[in-house]
C-alpha positions in Angstrom: 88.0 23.4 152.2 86.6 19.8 151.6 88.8 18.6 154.0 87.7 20.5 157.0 84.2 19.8 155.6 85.0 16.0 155.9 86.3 16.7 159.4 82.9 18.1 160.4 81.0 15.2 158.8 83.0 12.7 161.2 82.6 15.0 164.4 78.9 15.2 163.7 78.6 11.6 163.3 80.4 11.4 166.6 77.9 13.7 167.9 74.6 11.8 166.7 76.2 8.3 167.9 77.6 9.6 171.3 74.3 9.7 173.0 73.6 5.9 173.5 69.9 4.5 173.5 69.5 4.3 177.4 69.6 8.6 177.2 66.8 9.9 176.9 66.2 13.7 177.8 66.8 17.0 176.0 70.1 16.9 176.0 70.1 13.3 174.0 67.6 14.9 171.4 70.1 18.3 171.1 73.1 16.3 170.9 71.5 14.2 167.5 69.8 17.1 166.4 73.5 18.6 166.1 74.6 16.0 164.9 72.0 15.4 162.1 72.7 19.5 161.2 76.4 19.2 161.4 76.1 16.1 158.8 73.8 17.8 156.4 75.7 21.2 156.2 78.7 20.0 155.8 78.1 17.5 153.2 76.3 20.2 150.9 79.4 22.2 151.4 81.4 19.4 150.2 79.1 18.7 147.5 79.4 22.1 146.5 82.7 22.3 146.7 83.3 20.1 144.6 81.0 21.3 141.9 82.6 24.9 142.0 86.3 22.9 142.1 84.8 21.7 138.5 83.7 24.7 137.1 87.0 26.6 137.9 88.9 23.6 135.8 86.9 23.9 132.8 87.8 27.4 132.8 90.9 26.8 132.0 90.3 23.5 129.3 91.3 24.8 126.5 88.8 24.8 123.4 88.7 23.8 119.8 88.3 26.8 117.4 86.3 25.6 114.3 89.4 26.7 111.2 89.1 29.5 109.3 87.9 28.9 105.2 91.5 30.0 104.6 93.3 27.2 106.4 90.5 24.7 105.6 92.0 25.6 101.6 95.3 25.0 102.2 95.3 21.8 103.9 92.8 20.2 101.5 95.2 20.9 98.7 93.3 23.9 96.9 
């Protein structure tokens, strides 16, 4: 869900930040690395989430029908 998306994007932000500027060695460059991947994944999942979350509620507006000649008649009076 979005939620535990959003729950990823803050623990991967924790991630990239966590290894201060003073660090340097390969585990500084894999800890931002996940955290950069973490960040980017889960927000397209989010985006995407919400784009699907759209599409399913559209399914269900309803929509006009254009009136049939017969009903058009009657309510103009004919």
């Amino acid at each position: 869900t979005n939620a535990i998306s959003s729950v990823i994007v803050v623990g991967g932000l924790i991630a990239a930040a966590a290894v201060s500027g003073d660090v340097v060695g390969p585990n500084a460059w894999i800890a931002k690395g996940a955290g950069v991947v973490a960040v980017t994944l889960a927000s397209v999942n989010i985006f995407g989430g919400f784009m699907v979350t759209r599409r399913m509620l559209a399914m269900y507006k309803k929509k006009e029908r254009p009136a049939k000649p017969a009903e058009t008649a009657k309510a103009s009076g004919a």
